[in-house]
BAFI-204823 format. One record per residue: z, x, y of N, C-alpha, C in turn; residue number from 1. Coordinates in steps of 0.1 Angstrom, whole numbers, plus 5000, padded with zeros to 4 digits. Example, Ala and Ser with C-alpha at 12.3 -4.5 7.8 and 13.67 -1.06 7.14 Angstrom:
@n_up=5078 n_east=5132 n_north=4943 ca_up=5078 ca_east=5123 ca_north=4955 c_up=5078 c_east=5132 c_north=4967 i=1 $
@n_up=5071 n_east=5128 n_north=4978 ca_up=5071 ca_east=5137 ca_north=4989 c_up=5079 c_east=5129 c_north=5000 i=2 $
END
This chain:
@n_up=5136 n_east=4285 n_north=7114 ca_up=5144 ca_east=4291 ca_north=7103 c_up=5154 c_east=4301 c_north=7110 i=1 $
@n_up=5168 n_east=4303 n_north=7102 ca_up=5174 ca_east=4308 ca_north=7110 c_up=5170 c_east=4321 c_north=7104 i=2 $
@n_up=5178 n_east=4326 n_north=7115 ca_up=5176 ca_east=4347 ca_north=7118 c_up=5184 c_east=4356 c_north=7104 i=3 $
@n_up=5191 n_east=4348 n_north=7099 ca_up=5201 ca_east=4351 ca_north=7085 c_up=5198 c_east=4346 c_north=7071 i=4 $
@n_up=5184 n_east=4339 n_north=7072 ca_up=5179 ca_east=4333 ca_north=7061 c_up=5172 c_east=4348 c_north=7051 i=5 $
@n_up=5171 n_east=4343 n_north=7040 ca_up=5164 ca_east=4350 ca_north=7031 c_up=5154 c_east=4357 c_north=7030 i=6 $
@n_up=5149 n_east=4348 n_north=7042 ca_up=5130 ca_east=4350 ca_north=7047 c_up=5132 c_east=4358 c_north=7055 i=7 $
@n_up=5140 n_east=4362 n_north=7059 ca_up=5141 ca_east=4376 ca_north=7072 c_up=5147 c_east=4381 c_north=7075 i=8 $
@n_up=5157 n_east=4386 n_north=7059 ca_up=5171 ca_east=4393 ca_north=7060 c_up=5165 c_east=4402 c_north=7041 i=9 $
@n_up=5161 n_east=4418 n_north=7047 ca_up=5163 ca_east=4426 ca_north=7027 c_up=5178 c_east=4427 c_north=7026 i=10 $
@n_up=5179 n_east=4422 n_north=7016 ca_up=5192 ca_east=4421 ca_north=7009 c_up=5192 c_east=4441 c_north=7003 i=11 $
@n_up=5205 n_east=4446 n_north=6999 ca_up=5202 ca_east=4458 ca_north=6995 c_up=5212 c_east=4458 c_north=6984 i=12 $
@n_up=5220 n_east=4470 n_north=6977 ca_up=5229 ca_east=4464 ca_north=6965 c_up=5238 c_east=4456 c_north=6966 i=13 $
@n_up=5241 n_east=4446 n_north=6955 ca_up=5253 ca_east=4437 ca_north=6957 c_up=5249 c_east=4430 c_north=6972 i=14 $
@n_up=5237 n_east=4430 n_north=6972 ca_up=5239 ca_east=4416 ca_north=6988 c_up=5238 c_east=4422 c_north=7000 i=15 $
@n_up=5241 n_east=4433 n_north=7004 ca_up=5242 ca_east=4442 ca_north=7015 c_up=5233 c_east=4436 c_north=7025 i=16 $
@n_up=5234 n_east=4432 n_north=7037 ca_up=5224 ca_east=4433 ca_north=7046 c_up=5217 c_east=4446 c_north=7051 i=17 $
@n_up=5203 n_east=4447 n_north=7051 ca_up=5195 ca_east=4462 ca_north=7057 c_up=5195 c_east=4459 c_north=7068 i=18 $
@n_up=5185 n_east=4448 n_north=7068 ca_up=5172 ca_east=4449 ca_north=7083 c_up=5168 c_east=4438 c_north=7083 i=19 $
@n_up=5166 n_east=4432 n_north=7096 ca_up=5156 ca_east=4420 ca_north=7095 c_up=5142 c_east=4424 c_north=7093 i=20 $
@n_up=5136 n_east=4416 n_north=7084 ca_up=5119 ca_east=4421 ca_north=7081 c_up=5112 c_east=4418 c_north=7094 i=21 $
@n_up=5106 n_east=4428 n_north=7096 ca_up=5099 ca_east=4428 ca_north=7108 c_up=5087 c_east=4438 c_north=7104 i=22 $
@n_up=5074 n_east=4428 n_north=7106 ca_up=5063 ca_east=4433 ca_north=7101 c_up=5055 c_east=4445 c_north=7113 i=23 $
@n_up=5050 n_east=4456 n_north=7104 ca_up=5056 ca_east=4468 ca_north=7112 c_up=5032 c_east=4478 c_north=7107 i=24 $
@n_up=5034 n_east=4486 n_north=7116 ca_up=5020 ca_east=4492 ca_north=7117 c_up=5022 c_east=4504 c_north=7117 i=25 $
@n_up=5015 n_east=4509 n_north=7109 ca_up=5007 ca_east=4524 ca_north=7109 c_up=4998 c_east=4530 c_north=7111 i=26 $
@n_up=4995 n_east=4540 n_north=7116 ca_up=4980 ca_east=4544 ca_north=7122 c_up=4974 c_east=4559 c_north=7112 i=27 $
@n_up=4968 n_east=4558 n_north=7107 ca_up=4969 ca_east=4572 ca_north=7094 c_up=4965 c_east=4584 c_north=7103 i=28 $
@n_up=4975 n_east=4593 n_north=7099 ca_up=4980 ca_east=4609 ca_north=7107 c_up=4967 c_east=4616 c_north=7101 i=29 $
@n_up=4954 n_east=4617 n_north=7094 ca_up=4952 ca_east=4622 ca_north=7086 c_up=4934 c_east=4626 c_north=7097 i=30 $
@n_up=4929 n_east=4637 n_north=7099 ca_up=4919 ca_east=4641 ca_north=7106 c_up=4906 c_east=4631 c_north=7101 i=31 $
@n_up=4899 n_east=4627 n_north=7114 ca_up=4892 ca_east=4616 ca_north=7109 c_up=4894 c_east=4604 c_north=7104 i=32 $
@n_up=4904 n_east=4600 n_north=7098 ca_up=4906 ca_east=4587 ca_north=7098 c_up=4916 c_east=4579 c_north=7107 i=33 $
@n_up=4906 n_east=4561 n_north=7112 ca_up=4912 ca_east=4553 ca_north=7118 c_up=4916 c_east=4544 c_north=7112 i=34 $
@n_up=4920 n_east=4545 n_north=7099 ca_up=4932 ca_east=4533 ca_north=7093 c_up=4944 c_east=4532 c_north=7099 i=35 $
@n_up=4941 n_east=4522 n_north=7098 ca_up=4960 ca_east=4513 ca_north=7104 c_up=4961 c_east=4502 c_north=7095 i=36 $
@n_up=4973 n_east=4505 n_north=7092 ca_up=4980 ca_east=4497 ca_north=7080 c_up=4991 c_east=4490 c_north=7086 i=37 $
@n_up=4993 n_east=4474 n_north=7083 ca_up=4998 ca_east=4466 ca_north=7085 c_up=5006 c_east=4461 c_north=7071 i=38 $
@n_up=5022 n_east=4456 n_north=7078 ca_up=5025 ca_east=4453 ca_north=7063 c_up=5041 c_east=4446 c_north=7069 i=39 $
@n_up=5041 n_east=4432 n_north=7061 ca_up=5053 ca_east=4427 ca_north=7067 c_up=5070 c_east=4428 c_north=7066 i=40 $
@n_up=5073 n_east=4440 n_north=7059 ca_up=5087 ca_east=4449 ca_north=7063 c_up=5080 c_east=4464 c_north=7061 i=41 $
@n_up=5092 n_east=4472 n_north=7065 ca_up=5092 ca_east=4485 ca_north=7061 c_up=5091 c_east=4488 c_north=7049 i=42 $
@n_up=5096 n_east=4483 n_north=7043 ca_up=5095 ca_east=4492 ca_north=7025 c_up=5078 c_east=4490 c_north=7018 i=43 $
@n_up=5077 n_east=4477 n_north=7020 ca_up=5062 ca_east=4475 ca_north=7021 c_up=5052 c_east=4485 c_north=7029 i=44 $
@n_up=5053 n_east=4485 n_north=7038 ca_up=5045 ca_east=4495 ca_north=7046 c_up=5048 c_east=4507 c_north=7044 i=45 $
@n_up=5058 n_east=4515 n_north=7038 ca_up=5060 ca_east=4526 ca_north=7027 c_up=5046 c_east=4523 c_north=7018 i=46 $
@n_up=5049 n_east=4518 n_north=7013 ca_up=5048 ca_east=4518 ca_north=6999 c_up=5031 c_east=4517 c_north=6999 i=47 $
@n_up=5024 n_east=4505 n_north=7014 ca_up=5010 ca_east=4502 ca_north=7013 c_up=5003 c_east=4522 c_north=7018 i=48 $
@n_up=5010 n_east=4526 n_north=7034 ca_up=5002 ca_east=4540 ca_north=7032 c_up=5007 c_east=4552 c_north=7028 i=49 $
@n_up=5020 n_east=4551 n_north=7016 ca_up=5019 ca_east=4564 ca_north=7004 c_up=5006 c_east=4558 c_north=6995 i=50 $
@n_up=5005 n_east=4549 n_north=6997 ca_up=4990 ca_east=4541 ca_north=6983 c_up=4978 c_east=4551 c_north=6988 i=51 $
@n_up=4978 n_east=4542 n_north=7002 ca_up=4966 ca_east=4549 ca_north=7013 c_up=4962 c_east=4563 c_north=7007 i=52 $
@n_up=4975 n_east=4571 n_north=7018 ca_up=4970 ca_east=4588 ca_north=7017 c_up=4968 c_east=4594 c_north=7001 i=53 $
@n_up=4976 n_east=4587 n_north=6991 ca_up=4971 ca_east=4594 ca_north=6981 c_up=4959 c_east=4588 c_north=6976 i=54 $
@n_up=4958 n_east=4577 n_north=6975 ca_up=4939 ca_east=4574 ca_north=6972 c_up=4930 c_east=4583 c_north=6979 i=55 $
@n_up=4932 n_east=4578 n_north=6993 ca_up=4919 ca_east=4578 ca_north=7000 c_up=4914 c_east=4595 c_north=7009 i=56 $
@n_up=4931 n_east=4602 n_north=7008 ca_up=4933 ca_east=4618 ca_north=7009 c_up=4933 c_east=4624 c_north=7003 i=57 $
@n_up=4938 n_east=4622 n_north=6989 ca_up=4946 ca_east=4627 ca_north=6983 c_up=4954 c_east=4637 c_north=6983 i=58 $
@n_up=4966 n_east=4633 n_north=6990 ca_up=4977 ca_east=4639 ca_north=6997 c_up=4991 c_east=4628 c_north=6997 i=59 $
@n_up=4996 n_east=4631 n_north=7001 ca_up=5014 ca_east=4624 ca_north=7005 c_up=5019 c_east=4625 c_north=7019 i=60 $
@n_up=5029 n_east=4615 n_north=7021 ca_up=5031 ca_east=4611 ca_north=7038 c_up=5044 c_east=4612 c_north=7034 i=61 $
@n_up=5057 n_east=4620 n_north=7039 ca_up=5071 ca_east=4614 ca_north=7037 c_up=5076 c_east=4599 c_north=7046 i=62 $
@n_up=5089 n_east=4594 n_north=7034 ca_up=5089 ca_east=4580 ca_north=7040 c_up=5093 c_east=4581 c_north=7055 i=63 $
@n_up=5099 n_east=4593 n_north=7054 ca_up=5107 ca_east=4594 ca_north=7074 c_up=5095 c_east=4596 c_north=7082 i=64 $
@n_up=5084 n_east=4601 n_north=7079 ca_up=5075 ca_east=4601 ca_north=7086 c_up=5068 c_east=4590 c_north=7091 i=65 $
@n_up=5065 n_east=4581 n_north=7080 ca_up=5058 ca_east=4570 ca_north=7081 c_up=5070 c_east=4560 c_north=7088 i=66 $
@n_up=5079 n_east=4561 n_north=7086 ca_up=5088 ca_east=4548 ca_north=7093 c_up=5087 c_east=4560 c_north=7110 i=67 $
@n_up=5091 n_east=4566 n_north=7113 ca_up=5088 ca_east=4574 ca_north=7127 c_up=5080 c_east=4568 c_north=7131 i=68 $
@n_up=5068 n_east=4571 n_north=7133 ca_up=5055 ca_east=4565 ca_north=7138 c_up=5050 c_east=4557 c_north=7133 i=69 $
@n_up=5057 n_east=4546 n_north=7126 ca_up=5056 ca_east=4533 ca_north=7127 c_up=5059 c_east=4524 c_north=7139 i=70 $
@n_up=5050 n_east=4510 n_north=7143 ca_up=5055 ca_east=4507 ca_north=7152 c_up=5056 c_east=4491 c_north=7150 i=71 $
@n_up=5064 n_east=4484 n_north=7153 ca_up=5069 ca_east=4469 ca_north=7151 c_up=5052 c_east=4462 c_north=7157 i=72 $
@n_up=5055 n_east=4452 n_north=7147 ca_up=5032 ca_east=4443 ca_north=7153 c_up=5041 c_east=4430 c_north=7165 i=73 $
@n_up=5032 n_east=4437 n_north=7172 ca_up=5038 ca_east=4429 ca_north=7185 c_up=5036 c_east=4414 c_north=7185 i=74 $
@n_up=5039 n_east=4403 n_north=7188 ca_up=5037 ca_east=4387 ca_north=7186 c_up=5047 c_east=4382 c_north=7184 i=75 $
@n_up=5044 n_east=4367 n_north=7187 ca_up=5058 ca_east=4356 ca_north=7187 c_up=5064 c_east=4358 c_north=7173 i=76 $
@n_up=5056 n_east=4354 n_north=7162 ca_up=5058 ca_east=4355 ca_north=7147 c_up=5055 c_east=4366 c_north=7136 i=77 $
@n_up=5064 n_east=4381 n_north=7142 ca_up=5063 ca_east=4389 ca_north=7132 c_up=5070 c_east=4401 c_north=7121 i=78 $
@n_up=5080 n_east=4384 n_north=7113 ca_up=5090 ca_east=4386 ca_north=7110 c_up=5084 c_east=4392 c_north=7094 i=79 $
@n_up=5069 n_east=4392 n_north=7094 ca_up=5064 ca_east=4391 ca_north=7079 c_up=5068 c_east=4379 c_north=7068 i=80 $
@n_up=5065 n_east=4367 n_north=7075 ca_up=5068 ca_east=4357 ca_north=7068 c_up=5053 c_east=4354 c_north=7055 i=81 $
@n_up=5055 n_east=4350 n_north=7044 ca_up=5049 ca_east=4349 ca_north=7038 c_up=5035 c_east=4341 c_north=7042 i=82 $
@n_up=5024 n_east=4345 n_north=7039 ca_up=5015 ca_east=4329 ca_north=7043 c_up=5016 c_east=4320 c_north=7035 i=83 $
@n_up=5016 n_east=4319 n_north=7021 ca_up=5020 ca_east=4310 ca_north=7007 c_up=5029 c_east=4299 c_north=7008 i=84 $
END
């Protein structure tokens, strides 16, 4: 599939290209815990450990934070392509 398809290009207003999705990891900053969250773009992986910290903390992560010490999941195929 090409690199400009749908499947691994977020569109942003009116069409805008962001980012290629690239499925990205987190390790939770939070004393005592070893969660790592996995998730196949950035906004998703937002979105999975703001879920996290406030369930499981009950507390909040800023998004700059969490994209900072994020780190891309290493492998041939990890554009976050759907498995479906």
């Amino acid at each position: 599939m090409e690199l400009g398809s749908d499947k691994f290009v977020q569109k942003g207003p009116a069409g805008a290209t962001l980012a290629p999705k690239v499925a990205r990891q987190y390790q939770c900053l939070e004393a005592g815990c070893d969660e790592e969250i996995v998730a196949p773009d950035e906004a998703s992986l937002i979105e999975a450990v703001q879920r996290h910290v406030a369930d499981k903390h009950d507390s909040f992560e800023l998004e700059a934070v969490i994209v900072d010490m994020s780190t891309e999941v290493e492998g041939e195929d990890n554009r976050g392509e759907d498995d479906g």
